[in-house]
Residue frames as a rotation matrix with the C-alpha (Angstrom) as fourth column:
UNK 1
-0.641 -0.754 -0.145 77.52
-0.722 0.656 -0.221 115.65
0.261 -0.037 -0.965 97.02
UNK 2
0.579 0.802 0.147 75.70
-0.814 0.580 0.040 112.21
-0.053 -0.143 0.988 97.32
UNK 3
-0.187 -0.947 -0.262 77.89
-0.820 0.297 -0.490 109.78
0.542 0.124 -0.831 98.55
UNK 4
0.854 0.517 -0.055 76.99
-0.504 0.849 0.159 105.87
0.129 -0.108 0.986 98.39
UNK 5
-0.253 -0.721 0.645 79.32
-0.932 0.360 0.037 103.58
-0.259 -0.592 -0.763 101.29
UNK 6
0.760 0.617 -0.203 79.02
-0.602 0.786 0.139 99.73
0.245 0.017 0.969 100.51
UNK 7
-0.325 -0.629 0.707 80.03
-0.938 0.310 -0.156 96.79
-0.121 -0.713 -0.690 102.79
UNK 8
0.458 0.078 -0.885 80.26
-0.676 0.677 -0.291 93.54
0.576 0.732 0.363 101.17
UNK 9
-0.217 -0.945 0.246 83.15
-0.799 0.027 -0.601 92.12
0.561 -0.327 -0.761 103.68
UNK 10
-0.859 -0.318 0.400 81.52
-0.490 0.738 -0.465 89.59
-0.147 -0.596 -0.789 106.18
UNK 11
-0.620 0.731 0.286 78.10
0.692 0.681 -0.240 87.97
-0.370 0.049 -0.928 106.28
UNK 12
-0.047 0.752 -0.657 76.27
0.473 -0.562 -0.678 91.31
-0.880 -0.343 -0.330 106.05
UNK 13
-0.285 0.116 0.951 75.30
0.869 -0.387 0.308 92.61
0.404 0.915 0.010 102.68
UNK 14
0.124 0.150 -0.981 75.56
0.676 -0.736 -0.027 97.00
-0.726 -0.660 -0.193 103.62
UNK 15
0.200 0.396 0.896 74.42
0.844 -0.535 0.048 100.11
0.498 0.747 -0.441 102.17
UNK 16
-0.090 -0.244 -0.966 75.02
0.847 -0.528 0.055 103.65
-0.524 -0.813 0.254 103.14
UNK 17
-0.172 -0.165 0.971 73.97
0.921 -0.377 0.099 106.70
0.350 0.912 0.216 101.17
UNK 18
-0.181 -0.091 -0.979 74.34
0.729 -0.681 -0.071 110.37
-0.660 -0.726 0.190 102.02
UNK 19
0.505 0.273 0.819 72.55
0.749 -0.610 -0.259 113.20
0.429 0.744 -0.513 99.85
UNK 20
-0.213 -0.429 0.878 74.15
-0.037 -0.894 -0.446 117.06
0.976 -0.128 0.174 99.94
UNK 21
-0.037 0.617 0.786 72.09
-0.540 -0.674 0.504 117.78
0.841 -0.406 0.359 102.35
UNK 22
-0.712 -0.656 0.250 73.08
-0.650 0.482 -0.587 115.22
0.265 -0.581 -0.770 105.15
UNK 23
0.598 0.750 0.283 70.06
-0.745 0.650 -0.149 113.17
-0.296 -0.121 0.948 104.75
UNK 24
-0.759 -0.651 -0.030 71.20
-0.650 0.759 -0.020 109.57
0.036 0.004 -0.999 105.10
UNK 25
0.848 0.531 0.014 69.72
-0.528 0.840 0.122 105.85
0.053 -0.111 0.992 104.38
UNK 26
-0.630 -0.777 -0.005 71.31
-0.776 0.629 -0.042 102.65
0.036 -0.022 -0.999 105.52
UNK 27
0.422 0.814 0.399 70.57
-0.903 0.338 0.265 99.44
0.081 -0.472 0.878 105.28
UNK 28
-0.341 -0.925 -0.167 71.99
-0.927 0.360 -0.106 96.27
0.158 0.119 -0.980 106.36
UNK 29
0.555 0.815 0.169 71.28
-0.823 0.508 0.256 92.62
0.123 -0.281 0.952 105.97
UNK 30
-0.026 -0.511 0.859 72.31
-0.719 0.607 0.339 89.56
-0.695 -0.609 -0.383 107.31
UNK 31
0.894 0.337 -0.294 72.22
-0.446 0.720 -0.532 87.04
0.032 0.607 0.794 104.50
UNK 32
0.554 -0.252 0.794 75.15
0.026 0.958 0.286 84.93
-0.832 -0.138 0.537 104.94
UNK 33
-0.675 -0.736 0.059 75.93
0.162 -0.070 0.984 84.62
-0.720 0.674 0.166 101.37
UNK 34
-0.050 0.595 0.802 74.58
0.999 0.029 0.041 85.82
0.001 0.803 -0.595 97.78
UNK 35
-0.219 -0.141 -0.966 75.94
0.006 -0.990 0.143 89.93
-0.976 0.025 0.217 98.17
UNK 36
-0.927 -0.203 -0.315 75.94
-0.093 -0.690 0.718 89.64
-0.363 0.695 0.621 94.34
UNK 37
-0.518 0.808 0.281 72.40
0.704 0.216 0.677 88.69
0.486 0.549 -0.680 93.98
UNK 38
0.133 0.956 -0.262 71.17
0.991 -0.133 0.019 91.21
-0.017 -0.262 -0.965 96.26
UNK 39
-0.396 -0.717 -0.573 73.67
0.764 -0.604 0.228 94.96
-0.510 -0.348 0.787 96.38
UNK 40
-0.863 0.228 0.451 72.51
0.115 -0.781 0.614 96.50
0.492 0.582 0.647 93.05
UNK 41
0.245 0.967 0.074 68.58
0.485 -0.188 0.854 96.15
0.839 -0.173 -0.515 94.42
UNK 42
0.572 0.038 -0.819 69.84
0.786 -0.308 0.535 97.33
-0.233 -0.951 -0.206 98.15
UNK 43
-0.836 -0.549 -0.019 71.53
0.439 -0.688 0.578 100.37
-0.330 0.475 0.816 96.06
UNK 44
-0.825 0.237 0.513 68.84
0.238 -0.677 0.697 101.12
0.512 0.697 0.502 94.40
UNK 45
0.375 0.883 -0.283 66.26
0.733 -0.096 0.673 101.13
0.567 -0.460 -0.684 97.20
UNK 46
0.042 -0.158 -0.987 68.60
0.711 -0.689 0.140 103.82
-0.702 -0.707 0.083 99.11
UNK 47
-0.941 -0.097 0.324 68.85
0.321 -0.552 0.770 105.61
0.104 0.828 0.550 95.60
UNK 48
-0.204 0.935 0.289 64.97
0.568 -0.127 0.813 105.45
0.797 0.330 -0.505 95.54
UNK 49
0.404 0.222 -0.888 64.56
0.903 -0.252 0.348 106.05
-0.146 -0.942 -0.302 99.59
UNK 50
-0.262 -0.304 -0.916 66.56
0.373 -0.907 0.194 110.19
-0.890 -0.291 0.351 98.87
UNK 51
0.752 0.634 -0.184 65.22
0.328 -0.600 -0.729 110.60
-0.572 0.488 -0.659 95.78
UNK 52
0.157 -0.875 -0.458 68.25
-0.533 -0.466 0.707 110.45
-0.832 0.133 -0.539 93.90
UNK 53
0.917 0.006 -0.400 69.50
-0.374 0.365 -0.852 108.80
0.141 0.931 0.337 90.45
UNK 54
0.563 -0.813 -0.151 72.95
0.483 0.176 0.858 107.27
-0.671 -0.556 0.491 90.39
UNK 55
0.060 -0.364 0.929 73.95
0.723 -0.626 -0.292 110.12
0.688 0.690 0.226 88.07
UNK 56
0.856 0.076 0.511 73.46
-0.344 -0.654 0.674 112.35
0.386 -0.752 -0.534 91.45
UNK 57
0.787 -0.346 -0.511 76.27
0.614 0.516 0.597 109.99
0.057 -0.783 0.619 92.52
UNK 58
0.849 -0.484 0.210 79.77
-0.268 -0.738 -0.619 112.08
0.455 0.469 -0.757 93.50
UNK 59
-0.326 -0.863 0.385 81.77
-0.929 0.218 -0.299 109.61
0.174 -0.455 -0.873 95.37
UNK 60
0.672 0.353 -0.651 81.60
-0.329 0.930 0.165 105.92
0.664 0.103 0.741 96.05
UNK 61
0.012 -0.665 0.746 83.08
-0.996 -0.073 -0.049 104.36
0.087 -0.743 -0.664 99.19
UNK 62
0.517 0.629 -0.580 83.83
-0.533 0.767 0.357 100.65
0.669 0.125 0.732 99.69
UNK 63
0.722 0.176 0.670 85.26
-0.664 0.447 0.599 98.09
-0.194 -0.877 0.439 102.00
UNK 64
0.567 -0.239 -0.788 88.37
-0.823 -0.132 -0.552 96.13
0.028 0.962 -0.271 101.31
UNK 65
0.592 -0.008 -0.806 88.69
0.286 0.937 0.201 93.74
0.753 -0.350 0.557 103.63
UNK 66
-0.437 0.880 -0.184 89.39
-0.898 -0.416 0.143 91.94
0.049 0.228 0.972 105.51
UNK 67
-0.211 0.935 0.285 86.94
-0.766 0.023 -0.642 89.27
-0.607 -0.354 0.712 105.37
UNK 68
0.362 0.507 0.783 85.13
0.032 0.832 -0.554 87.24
-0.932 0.226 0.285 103.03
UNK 69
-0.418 -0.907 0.056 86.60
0.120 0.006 0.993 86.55
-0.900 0.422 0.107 99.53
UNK 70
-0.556 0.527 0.643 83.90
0.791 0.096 0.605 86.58
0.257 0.844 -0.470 97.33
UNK 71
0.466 0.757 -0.459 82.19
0.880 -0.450 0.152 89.23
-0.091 -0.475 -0.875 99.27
UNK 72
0.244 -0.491 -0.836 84.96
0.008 -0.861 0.508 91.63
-0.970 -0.131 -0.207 99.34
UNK 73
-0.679 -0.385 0.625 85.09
0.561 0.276 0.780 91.17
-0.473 0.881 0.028 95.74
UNK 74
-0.232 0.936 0.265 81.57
0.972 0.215 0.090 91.63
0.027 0.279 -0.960 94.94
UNK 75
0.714 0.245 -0.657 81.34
0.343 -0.939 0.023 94.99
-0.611 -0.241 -0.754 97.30
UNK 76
-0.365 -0.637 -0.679 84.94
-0.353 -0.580 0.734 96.44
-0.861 0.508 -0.013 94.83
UNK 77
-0.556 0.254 0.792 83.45
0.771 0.515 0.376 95.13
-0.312 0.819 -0.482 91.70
UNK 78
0.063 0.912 0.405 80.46
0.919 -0.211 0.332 97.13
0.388 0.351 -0.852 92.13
UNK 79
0.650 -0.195 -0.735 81.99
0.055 -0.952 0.301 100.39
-0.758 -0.236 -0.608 93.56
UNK 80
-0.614 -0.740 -0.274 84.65
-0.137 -0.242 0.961 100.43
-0.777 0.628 0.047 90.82
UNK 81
-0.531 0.353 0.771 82.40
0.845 0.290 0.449 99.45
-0.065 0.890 -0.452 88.04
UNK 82
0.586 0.807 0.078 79.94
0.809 -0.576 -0.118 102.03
-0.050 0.132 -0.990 89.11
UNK 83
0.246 -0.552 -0.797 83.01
0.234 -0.764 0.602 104.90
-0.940 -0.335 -0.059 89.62
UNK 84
-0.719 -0.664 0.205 84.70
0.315 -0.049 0.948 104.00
-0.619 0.746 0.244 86.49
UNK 85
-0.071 0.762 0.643 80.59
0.997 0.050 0.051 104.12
0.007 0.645 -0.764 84.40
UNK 86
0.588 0.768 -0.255 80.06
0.809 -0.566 0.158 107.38
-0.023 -0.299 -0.954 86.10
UNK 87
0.055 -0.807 0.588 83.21
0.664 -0.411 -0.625 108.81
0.746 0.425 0.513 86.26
UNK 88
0.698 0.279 0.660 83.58
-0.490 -0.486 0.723 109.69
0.523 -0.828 -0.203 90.14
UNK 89
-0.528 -0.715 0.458 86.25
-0.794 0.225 -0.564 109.08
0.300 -0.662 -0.687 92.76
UNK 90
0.767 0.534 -0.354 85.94
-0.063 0.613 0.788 105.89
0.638 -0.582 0.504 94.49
UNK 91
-0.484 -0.738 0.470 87.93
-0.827 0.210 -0.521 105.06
0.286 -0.641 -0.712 98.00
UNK 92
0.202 0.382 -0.902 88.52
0.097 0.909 0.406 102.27
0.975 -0.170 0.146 100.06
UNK 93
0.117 0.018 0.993 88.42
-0.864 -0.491 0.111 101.59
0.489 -0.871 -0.042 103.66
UNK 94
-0.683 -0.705 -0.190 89.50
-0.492 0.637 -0.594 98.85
0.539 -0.312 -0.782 105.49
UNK 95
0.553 0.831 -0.062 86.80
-0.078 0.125 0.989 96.67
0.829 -0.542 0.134 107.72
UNK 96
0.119 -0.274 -0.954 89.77
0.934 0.358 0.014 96.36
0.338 -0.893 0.299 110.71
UNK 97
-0.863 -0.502 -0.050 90.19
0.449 -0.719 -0.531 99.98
0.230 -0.481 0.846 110.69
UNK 98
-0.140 0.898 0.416 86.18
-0.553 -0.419 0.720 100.61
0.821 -0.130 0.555 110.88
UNK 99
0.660 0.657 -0.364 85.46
0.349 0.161 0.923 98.88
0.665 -0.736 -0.123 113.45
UNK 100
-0.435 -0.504 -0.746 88.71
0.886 -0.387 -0.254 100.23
-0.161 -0.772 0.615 115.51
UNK 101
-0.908 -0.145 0.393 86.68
0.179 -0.983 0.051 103.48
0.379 0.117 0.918 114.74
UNK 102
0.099 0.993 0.059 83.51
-0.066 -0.052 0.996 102.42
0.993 -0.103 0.060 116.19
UNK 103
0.101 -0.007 -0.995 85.09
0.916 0.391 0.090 101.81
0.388 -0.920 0.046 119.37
UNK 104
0.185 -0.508 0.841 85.50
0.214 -0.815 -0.539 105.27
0.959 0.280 -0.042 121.11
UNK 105
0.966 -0.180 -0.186 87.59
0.106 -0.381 0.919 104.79
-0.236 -0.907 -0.349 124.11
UNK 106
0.623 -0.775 -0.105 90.98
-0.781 -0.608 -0.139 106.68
0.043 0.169 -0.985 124.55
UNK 107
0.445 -0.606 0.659 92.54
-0.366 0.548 0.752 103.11
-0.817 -0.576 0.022 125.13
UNK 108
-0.625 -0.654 -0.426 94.84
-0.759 0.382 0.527 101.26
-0.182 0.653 -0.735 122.57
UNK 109
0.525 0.849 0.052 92.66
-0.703 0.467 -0.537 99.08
-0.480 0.246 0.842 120.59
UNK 110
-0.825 -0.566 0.014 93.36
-0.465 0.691 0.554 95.83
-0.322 0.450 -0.833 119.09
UNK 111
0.238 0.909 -0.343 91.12
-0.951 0.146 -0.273 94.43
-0.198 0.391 0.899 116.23
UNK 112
-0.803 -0.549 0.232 90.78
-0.488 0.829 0.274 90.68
-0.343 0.107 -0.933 116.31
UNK 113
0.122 0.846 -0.519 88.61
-0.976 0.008 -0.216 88.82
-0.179 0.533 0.827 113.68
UNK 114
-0.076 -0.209 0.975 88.06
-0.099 0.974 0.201 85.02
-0.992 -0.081 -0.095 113.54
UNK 115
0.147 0.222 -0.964 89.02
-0.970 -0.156 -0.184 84.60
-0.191 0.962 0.193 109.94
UNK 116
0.763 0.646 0.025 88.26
-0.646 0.763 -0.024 80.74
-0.035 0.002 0.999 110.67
UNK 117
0.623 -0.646 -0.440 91.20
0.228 0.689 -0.689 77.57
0.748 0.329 0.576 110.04
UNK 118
0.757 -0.293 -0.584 92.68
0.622 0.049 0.782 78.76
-0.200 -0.955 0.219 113.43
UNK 119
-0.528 -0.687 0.500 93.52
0.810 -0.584 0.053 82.24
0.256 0.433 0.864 112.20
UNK 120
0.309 0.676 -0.669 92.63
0.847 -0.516 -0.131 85.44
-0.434 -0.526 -0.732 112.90
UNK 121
-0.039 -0.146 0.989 92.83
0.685 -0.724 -0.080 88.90
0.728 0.674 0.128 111.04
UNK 122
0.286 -0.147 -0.947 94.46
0.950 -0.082 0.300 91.45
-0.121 -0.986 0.116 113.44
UNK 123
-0.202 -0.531 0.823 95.41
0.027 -0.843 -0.537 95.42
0.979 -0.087 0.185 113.58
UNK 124
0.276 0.099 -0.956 96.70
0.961 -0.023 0.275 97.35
0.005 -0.995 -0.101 116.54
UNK 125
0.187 -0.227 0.956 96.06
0.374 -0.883 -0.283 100.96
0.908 0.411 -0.080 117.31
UNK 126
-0.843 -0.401 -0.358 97.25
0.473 -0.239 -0.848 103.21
0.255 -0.884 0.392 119.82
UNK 127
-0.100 0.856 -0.507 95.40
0.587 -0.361 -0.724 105.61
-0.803 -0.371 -0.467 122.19
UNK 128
-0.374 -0.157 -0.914 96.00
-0.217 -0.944 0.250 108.18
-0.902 0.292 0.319 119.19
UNK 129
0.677 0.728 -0.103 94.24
-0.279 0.125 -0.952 105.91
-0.681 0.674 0.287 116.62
UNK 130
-0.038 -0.846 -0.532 97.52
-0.995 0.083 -0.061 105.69
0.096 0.527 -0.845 114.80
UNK 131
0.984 -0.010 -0.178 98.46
-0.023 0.983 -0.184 101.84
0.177 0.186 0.967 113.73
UNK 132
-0.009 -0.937 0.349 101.99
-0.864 0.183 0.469 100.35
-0.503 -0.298 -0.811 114.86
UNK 133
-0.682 -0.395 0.616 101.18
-0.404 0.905 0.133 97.12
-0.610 -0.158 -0.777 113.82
UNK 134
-0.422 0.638 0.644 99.21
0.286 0.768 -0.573 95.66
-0.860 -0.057 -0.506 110.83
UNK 135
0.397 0.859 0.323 97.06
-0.905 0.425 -0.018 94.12
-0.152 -0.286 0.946 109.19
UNK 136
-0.644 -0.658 -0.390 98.19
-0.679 0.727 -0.105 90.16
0.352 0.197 -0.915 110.23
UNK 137
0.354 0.392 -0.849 97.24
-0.450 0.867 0.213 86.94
0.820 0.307 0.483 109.90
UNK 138
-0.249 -0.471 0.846 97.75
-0.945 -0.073 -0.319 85.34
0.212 -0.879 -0.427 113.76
UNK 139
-0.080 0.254 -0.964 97.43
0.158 0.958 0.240 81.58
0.984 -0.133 -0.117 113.58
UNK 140
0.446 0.704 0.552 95.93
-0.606 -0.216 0.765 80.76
0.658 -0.676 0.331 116.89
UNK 141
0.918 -0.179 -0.353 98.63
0.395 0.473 0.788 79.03
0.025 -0.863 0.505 118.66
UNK 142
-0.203 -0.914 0.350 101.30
0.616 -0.397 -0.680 81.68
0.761 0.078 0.644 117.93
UNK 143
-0.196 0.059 -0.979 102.48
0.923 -0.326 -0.205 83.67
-0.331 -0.944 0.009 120.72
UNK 144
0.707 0.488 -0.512 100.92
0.636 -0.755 0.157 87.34
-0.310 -0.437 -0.844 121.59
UNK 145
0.045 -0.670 0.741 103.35
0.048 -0.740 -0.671 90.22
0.998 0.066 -0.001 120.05
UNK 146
-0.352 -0.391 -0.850 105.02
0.935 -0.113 -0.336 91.87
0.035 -0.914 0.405 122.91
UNK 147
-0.825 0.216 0.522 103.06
-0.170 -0.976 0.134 95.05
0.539 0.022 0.842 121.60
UNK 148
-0.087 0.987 -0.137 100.00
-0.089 0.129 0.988 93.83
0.992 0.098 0.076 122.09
UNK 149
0.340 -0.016 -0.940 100.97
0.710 0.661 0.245 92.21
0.617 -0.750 0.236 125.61
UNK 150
-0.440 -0.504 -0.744 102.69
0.897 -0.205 -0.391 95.47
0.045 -0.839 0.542 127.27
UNK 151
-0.763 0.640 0.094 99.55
0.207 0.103 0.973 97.24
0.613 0.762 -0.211 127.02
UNK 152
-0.928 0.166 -0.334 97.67
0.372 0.352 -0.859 97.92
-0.025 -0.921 -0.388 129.99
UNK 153
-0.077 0.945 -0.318 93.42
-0.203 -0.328 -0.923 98.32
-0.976 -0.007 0.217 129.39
UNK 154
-0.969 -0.176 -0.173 94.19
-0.150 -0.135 0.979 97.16
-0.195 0.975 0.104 125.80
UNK 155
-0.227 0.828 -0.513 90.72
-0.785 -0.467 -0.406 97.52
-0.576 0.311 0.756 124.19
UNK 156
-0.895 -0.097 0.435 89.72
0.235 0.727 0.645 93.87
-0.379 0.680 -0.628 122.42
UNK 157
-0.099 0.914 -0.393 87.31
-0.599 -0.370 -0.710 94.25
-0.795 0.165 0.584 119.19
UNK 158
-0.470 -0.145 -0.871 86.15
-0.672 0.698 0.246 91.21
0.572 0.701 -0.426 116.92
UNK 159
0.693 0.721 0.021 84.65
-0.646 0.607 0.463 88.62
0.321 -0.334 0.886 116.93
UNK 160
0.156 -0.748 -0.645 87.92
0.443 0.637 -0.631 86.94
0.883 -0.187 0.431 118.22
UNK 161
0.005 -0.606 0.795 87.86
-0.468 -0.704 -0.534 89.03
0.884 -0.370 -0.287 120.73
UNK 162
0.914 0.372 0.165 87.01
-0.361 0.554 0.751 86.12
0.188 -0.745 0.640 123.54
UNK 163
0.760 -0.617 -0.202 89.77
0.517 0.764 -0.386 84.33
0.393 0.189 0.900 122.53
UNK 164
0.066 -0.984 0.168 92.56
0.572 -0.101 -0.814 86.58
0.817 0.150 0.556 123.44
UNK 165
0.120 -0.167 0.979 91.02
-0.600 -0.798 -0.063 88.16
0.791 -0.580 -0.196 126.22
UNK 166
0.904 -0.409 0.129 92.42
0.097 0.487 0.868 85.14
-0.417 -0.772 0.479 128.13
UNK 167
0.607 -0.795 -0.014 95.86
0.795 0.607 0.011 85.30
0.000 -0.018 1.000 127.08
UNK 168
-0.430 -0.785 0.446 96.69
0.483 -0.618 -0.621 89.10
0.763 -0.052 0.645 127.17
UNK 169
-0.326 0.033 -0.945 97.00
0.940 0.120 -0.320 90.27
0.103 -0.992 -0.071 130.72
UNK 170
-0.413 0.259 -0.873 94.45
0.215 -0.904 -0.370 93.56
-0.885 -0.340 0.318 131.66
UNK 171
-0.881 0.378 -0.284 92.65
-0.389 -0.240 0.889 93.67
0.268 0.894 0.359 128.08
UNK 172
-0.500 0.838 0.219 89.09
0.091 0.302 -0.949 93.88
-0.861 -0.454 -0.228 128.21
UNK 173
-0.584 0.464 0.666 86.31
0.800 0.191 0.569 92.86
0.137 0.865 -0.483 125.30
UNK 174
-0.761 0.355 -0.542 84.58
-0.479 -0.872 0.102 96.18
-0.437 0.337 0.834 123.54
UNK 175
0.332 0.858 -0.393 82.72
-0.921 0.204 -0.332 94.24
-0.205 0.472 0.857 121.19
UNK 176
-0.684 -0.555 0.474 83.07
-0.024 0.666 0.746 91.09
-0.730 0.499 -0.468 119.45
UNK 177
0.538 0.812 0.227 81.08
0.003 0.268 -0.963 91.98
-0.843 0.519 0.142 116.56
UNK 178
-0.001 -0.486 0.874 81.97
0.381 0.808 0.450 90.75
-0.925 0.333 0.184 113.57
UNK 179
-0.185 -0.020 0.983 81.55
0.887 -0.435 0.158 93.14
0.424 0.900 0.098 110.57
UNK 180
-0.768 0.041 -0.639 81.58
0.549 -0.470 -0.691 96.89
-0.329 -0.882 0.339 111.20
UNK 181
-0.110 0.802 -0.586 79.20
0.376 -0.513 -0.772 99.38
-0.920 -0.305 -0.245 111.56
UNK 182
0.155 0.424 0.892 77.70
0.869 -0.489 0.081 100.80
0.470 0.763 -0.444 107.59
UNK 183
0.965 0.255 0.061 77.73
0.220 -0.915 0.339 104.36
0.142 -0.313 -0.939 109.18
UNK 184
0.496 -0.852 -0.164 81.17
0.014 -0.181 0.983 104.08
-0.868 -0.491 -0.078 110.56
UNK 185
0.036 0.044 0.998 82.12
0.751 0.657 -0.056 102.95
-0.659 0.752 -0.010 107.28
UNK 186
0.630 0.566 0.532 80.27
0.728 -0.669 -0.151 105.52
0.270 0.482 -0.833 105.24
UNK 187
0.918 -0.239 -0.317 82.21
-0.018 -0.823 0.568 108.43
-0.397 -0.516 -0.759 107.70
UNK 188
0.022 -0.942 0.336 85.68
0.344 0.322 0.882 106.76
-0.939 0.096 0.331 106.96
UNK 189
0.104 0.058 0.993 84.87
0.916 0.384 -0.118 107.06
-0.388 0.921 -0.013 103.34
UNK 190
0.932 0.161 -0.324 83.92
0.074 -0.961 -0.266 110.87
-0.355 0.224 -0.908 103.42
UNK 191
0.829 -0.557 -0.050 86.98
-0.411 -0.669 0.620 111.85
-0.379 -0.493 -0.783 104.76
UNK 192
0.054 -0.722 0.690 89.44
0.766 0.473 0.435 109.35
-0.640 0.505 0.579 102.83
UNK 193
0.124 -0.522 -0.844 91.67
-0.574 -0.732 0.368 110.64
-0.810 0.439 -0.390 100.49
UNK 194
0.960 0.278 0.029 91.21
-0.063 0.315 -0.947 110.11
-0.272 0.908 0.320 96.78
UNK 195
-0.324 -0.946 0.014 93.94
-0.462 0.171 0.870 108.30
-0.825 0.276 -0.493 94.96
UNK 196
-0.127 0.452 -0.883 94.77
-0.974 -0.227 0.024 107.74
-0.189 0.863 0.469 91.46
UNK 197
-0.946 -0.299 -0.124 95.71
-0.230 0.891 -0.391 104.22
0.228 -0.342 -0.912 92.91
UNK 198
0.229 0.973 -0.025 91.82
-0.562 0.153 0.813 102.31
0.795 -0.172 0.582 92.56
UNK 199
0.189 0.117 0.975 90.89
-0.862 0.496 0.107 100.26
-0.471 -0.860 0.195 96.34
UNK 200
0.075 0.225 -0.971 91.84
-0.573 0.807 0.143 96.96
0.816 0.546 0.189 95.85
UNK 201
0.829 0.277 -0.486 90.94
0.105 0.776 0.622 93.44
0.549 -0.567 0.614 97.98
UNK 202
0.290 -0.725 0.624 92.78
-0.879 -0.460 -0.125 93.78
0.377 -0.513 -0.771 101.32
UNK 203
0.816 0.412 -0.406 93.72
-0.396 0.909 0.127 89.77
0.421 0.057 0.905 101.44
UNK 204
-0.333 -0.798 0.503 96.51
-0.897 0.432 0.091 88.21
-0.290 -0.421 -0.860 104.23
UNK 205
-0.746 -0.360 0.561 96.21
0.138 0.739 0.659 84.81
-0.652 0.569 -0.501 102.28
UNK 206
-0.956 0.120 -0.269 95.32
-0.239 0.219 0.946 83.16
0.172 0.968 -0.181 99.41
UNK 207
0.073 0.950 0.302 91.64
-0.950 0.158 -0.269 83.21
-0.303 -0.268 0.914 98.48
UNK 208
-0.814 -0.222 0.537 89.87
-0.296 0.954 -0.054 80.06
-0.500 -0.203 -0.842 98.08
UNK 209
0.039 0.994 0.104 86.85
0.619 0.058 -0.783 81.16
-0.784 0.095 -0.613 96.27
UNK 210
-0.878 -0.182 0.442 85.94
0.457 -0.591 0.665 82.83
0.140 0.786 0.602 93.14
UNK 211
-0.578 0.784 -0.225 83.40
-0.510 -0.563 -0.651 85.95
-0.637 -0.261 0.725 93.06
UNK 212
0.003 0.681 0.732 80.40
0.863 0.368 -0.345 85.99
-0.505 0.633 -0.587 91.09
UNK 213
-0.700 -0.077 0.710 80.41
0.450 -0.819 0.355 88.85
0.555 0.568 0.608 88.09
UNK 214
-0.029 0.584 -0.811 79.03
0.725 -0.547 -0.420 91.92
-0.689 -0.600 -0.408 88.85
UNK 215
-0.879 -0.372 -0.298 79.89
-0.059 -0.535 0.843 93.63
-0.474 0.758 0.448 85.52
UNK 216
-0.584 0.755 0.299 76.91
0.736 0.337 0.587 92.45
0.342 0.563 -0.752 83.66
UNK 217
0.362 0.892 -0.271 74.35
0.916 -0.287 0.280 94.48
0.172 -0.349 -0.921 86.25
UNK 218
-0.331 -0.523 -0.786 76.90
0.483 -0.809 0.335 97.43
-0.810 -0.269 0.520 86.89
UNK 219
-0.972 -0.123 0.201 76.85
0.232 -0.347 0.909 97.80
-0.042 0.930 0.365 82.76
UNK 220
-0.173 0.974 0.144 72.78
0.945 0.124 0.302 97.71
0.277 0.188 -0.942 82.85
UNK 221
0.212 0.765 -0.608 72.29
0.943 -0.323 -0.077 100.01
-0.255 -0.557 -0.791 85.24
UNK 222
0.013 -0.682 -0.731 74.58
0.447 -0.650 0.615 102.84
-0.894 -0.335 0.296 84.24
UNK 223
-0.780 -0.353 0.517 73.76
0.515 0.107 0.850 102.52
-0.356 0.929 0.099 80.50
C-alpha cells in the first residue's frame, strides 16, 4: 500500500505519503496562494523522496473543506484526476474534523475557523469524538448555540478560536491554528471508508472564486 494525503484547504499547500512499509514523507508549505502551480512538483518530490512511481499509488486521500475555494478545488481536482488515471480509491476528509483530531483531550471540542466577512466555519464534538452539531456557517454576531454554551471545559480549536473564548463561559483555547496537521490528515484518510460516492468540495456558501485547471498536468503525468 502507498498511500498519498493532500491538503489544499487553507494557505498551506500539503503533502503526505506513506509507502507499505510505514515509511512516511510530508511536506508542507506556506504559500498563501498558487496550490495549482506548485502540488504536482510537491507530489512528486515525496514520490521521489520513497522511491516510489505513482503507479505504486493504492489510495489517495484529500481534504474537502472547509476553507479556501480555489484551494479546496485544486487539492479534489488532483486527487480525483489522479484516482480516476490510476484507477484507485480516493477518500475525503474534512479539514474541521482533522484538526478536532489533532486535539487529544477527553473534553468536547469545538472547531472554530475564521472563514473571514464576519463568519466563521464551525463543528462540535463530544468527549466521544462523535459530532452533534455540524458543519455551520456562524456569522459573528449570532448568538452561541445552547450546545456549545452548556459545556463545561469546552475545548476551542481554530483560528477563531480567540473570538469565542470570550463569549462561552469555561472554554479554553487548544490551538488556534488555522489549517490542520498533513499527518493528522493522512491518518484520517487511512482509515476512511471507501465510497462509490467520489469526495466532493465541503462549501457552507457560495464560492466566489474560480479554480485554476489541474487536468492538463494530472493527464501528463499519468500518461
Amino acid at each position: 500500500m502507498a498511500l498519498l494525503s493532500i491538503d489544499t484547504s487553507s494557505r498551506n499547500c500539503s503533502v503526505h505519503l506513506k509507502r507499505s512499509d510505514g515509511v512516511c514523507f510530508g511536506r508542507t508549505n506556506a504559500i498563501g496562494r498558487g496550490h495549482a502551480e506548485v502540488l504536482i512538483d510537491m507530489i512528486d518530490e515525496a514520490l521521489g523522496q520513497l522511491d516510489l512511481s505513482y503507479q505504486d499509488l493504492t489510495r489517495i486521500g484529500v481534504t474537502t473543506g472547509p476553507g479556501s475555494f480555489t484551494g479546496v478545488r485544486v487539492g479534489l481536482s488532483a486527487a480525483r484526476g489522479l484516482a480516476l488515471a490510476l484507477d484507485i480509491p480516493v477518500v475525503g476528509v474534512s479539514t474541521l474534523e482533522a484538526l478536532a483530531s489533532g486535539c487529544d483531550m477527553t473534553s468536547a471540542k469545538l472547531v472554530v475557523q475564521d472563514a473571514k466577512r464576519g463568519e466563521f466555519y464551525t463543528q462540535f464534538f463530544d468527549e466521544n469524538g462523535a459530532s452533534k452539531e455540524g458543519p455551520l456557517l456562524h456569522k459573528i454576531d449570532a448568538p452561541c448555540p445552547e450546545l456549545w454554551l452548556n459545556y463545561a471545559g469546552l475545548a476551542l480549536i481554530g483560528s477563531g478560536a480567540q473570538h469565542f473564548a470570550s463569549l462561552i463561559k469555561g472554554a479554553f483555547i487548544h490551538s488556534t491554528d488555522d489549517a490542520p496537521s498533513i499527518e493528522i490528515v493522512a491518518k484520517l484518510c487511512e482509515v476512511a471508508n471507501v465510497s462509490d460516492i467520489k469526495p466532493k468540495p465541503l462549501y457552507l456558501r457560495a464560492a466566489d472564486a474560480k479554480p485554476q485547471p489541474l487536468s492538463a498536468r494530472v493527464a501528463r503525468l499519468v500518461s
